[in-house]
Every structure is written in C-alpha cells, then in structure tokens.
C-alpha positions in Angstrom: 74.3 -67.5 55.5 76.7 -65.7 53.2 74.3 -64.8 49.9 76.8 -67.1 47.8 76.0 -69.7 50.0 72.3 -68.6 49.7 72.4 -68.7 45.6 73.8 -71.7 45.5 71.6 -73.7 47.4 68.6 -71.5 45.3 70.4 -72.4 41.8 70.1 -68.8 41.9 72.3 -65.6 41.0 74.2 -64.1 43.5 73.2 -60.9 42.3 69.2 -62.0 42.5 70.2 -62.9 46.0 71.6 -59.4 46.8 69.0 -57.3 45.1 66.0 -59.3 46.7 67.9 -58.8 50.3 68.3 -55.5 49.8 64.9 -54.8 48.9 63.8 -56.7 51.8 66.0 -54.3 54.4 65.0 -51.4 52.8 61.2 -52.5 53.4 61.9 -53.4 56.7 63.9 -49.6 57.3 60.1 -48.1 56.1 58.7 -50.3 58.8 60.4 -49.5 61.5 60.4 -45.7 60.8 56.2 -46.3 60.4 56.4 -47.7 63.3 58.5 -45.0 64.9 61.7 -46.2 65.5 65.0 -45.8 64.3 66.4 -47.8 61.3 69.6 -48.2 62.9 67.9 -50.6 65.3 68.7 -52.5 62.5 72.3 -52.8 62.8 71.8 -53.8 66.4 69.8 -56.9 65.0 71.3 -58.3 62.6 75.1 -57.7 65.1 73.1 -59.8 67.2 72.5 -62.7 64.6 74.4 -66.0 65.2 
C-alpha cells in the first residue's frame, strides 16, 4: 500500500504514516547489521514485495 492509501484508511496523517515507516526501516537497518548482514538486503526485500 501507498502511505496515502495507508493514512486514509488510519484517519491518519500522511506525514504520521511516513515518519512511523521510516522509523520502522531504520530499526529494522540496526537489526540486520546486529545480526550481521547488510542493510541493503533491504532493498532486495521490499523489490521483492507484491
């Protein structure tokens, strides 16, 4: 989902919707690199996403 799409079905802000996202790929970078791999696994994920 688009975050527009995802603030509107939230009654939320789109901004809110981009900030919390953010946050929650910047956690998910620490993890990975914790974990010992490369963030840019990332990119191969969410590419990967329908």
């Amino acid at each position: 989902m688009k975050p527009v799409e995802i603030a509107d079905k939230l009654g939320i802000p789109v901004g809110t919707v981009k900030n919390n996202l953010s946050a929650a790929l910047k956690e998910i970078r620490k993890g990975l690199e914790a974990a010992g791999h490369d963030p840019l696994i990332l990119i191969f994920l969410i590419v990967q996403l329908p």
